[in-house]
Each structure stands twice: as structure tokens, then as C-alpha cells.
N, C-alpha and C positions, 0 to 999 in steps of 0.2 A: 669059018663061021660055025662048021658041024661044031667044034669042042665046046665052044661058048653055049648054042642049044643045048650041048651033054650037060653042061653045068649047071640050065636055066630049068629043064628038066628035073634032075638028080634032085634041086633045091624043091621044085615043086612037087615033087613026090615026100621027099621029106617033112613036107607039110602037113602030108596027110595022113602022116602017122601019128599024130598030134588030136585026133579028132575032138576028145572032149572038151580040149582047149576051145577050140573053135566053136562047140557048138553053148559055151559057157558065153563069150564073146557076143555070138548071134543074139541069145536072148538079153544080155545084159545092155547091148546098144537099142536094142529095140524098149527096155524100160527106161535106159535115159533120155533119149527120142520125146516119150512121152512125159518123163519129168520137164523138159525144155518145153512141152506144147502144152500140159495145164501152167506152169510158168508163167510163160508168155500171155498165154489166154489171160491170165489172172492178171496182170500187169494191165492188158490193153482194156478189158474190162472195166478196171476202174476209170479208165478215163485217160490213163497217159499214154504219152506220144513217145516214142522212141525215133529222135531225129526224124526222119525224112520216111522210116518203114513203117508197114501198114502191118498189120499181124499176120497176112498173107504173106508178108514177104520176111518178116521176119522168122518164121515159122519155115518157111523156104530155106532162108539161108541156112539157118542149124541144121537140115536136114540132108542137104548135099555136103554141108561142112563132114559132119558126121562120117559120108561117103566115103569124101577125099583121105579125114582122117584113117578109115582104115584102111585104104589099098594105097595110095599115093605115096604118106608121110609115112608106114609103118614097112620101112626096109633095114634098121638098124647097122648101117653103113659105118658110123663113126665108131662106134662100140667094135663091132667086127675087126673092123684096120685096125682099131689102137690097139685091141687084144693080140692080134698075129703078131706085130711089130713087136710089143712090149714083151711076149713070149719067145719071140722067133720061130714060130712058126710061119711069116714070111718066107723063109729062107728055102719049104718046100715048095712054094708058090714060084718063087724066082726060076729054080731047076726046071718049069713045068714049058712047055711050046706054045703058051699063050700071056700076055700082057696081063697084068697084075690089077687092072683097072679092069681089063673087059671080062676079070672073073668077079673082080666085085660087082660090077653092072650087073653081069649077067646073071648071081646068086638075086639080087635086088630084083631082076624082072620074072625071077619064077615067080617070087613072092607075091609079085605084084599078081601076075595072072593064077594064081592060087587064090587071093586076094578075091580080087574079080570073080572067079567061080564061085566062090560060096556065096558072098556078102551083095553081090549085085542083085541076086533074087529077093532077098530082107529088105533092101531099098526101092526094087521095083514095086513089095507089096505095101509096101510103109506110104509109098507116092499114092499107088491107088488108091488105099484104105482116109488117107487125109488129100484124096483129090480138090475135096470143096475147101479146103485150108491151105491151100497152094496156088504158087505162081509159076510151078515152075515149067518151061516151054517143053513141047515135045515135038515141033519141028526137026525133023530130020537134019535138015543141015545146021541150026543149031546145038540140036545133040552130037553131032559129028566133031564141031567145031571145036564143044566146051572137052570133048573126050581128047580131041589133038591138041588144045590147051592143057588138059590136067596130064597129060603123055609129057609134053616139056618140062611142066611143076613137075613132075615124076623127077625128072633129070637133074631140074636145078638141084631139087632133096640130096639128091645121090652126090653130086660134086660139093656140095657144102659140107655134108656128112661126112666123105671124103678128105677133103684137105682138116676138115677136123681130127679123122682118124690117122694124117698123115705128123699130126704136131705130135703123136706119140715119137716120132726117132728121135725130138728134144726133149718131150715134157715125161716120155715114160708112160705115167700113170693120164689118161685124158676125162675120166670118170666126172668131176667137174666144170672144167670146158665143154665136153660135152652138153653136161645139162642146162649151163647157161646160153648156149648156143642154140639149141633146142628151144629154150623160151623165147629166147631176145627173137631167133627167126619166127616161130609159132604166133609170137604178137605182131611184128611187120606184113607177115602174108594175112592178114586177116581172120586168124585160128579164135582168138580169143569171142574180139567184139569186128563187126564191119567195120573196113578200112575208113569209109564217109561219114564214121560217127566219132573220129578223133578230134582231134585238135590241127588245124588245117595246116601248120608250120609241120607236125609228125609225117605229112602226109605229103607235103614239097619234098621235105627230106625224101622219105622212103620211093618217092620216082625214081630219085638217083639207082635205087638199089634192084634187086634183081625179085625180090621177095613176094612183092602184092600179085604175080605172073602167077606164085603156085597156089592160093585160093582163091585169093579175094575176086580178081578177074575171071576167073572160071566161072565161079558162082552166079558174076553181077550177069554174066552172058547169059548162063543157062535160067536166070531167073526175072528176062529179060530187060535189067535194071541196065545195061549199057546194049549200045547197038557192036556188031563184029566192025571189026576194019583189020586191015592184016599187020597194021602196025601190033596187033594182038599175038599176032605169029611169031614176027619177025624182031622183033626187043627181046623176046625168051632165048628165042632159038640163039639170037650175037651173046647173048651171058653165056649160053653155055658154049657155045667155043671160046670163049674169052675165060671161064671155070676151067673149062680141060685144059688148056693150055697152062692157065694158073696152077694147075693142080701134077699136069707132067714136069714143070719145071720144079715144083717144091720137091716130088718124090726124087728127080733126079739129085736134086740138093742133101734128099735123105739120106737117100740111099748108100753116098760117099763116106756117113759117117755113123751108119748100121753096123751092128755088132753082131749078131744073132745071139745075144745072151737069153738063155732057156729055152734051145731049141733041141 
């Protein structure tokens, strides 16, 4: 476990050499924040109904969306793989004494908690500052709850991203697949618009899938639009063993017919 922390580390230090980026970011989420809250005000204001939400809660939901967007979804997993593969730079990862997954994970979790360090303080002051425009809970054990929620949405990210970056030992270049993958998932998990305001056949469909686990349902918890049950746990958690296992058997499938051309 030490080398995967060397790795989760090293990524999160690397982060922070980055700073202007980040601190470009901070102010920039904090003025869209507020483009989406006179928005919204402006909408409910006049009179209309956005489905089933109240401007409380739709004000809510953008605002952890937002959250999630930047520590959860922003691991660039698929880009990463396809790039190593497509260059052969795999080929120094293979020589190495650890699994080729638990360094991609493990670059993905510095980020995350780099993530988390800066961006978490921007959301705790954005929550206080629009407290009277909020719904969102601060029970303990639901703030627990919706953080070991959005920790498995962490995971699913990483395994879709993943077996995306793994169709590079076919397709080569994944620059494309990737971004459609990127949308098609972004709209399933709730990224766009709330899952409850589709069309209710989009919304049988996507039970089947693994997707509404990495926002939608975090959100509806932390914003206490659904009550917890652990079927909330426990559905994420069987995708992602049923992901990794999907995702060891494609690389092994790869692997067999990996060249390291430009390594």
C-alpha cells in the first residue's frame, strides 16, 4: 500500500505547483455559482415551476453539483490511459511492482484530496453566505453518508474513465470516445438537469445503469430530497466490483495485443 500512497502523494504535490490555475478556478466557480443563483431567482420569480423543485432546492442542487463537479468527476482517467497506451509509455508502468490500475486510482485520489483541500473551503463559504437559499442538510450523519456516496461516484468515474482509456490498445487515438462518454455519462448521473425532471422511460432506463449513484443520489440525500436506505451503499459499491472486474479482464485482453509503439 506504501507505493500507491508514494504515488497519491507525488500527484498531490504536483498539484500544487499549479497554484494560479487553481486559484483562477476558485474565483471562476464562485461567479458561475452565482450566474446559476440570479438565473434561477429570475426564473422562479416570475412565476414558474421547475417540476417538483422549489428555488431552495434548486439552488441547492447546482450548488453541490458544482462541488462534485470539481473534486469527484475531475480525475482525467480516460485521457491519461489512452495517452500512456497510445504512446507506450505503459510499457514503463508494466516494469514497475505495482498494478497499473492501482497507479491510475491512486494518481486520481491525490487529485481528489488536493481537490478537497482547496475547493471544500469555497463551498463551505458559498453554503453559509446563501444559507437562507438552501436546503441543504448538515446533519452529521447525513453529511457522512452523502461523502461515502460521492467516495463510490468517485470510483465509478474512475472505472468508466478507465475502461475508456483502455479501448486505446484498439482505437489508438480515444480523444472522441472519450468526450462522448463524458457527455452521454455527465447527462445520466444528473450533471446537466435533475434526474426527476426527465422523461420518466430515460429514468427506468438509467436504474439499470450504474450512473445516477455518482450525483444525482448524493445530492437528492444531502439535499434531503430522498431519505438514506443502504440499498444507496450497496448498488454502487456491486457496479464497482462488477467495473473492476470488467475493466481487469478488457486490459488483460489488451495487453495480449499491445505493441508499445512510441515508447
Amino acid at each position: 500500500m506504501k507505493k500507491y500512497y508514494i504515488v497519491a502523494k507525488n500527484n498531490f504535490q504536483a498539484n500544487l505547483v499549479y497554484r494560479f490555475s487553481t486559484y483562477v478556478i476558485f474565483v471562476s466557480e464562485s461567479l458561475v455559482f452565482l450566474f446559476f443563483f440570479y438565473l434561477w431567482s429570475s426564473i422562479y420569480s416570475s412565476g414558474q415551476q421547475i417540476g417538483s423543485y422549489s428555488l431552495r432546492e434548486m439552488i441547492s442542487y447546482y450548488l453541490v453539483l458544482q462541488f462534485l463537479f470539481l473534486t469527484t468527476k475531475n480525475n482525467g482517467v480516460s485521457w491519461e490511459v489512452g495517452e500512456e497506451i497510445r504512446n507506450g509509455e505503459l510499457n514503463n508502468n508494466l516494469l514497475k511492482p505495482y498494478s497499473y490500475f492501482g497507479h491510475a486510482v491512486s494518481r486520481s485520489i491525490g487529485r481528489l484530496f488536493f481537490c478537497l483541500a482547496v475547493y471544500s473551503l469555497l463551498y463551505v463559504l458559498l453554503i453559509a453566505f446563501f444559507r437562507n437559499y438552501t436546503n441543504i442538510s448538515l446533519d452529521a450523519f447525513t453529511v457522512f453518508m452523502f461523502f461515502l456516496l460521492a467516495f463510490l461516484g468517485f470510483f465509478i468515474n474512475i472505472l468508466v474513465g478507465y475502461l475508456v482509456g483502455l479501448s486505446a490498445f484498439w482505437l489508438g487515438i480515444i480523444g472522441g470516445l472519450s468526450y462522448a462518454v463524458m457527455n452521454i455519462t455527465t447527462f445520466l448521473e444528473g450533471g446537466f438537469v435533475p434526474l426527476d425532471l426527465l422523461p420518466r422511460y430515460l429514468n427506468i432506463f438509467n436504474n439499470f445503469l450504474p450512473f445516477k449513484y455518482v450525483i444525482f443520489v448524493p445530492i437528492s440525500l444531502l439535499t434531503k430530497r430522498t431519505e438514506f436506505s443502504w440499498e444507496l451503499i450497496v448498488v454502487p459499491a456491486c457496479w464497482i466490483v462488477l467495473l473492476y472486474f470488467l475493466a481487469k479482464f478488457i486490459f488483460n485482453r489488451g495487453i495480449k495485443k499491445y505493441e508499445g509503439f512510441g515508447a
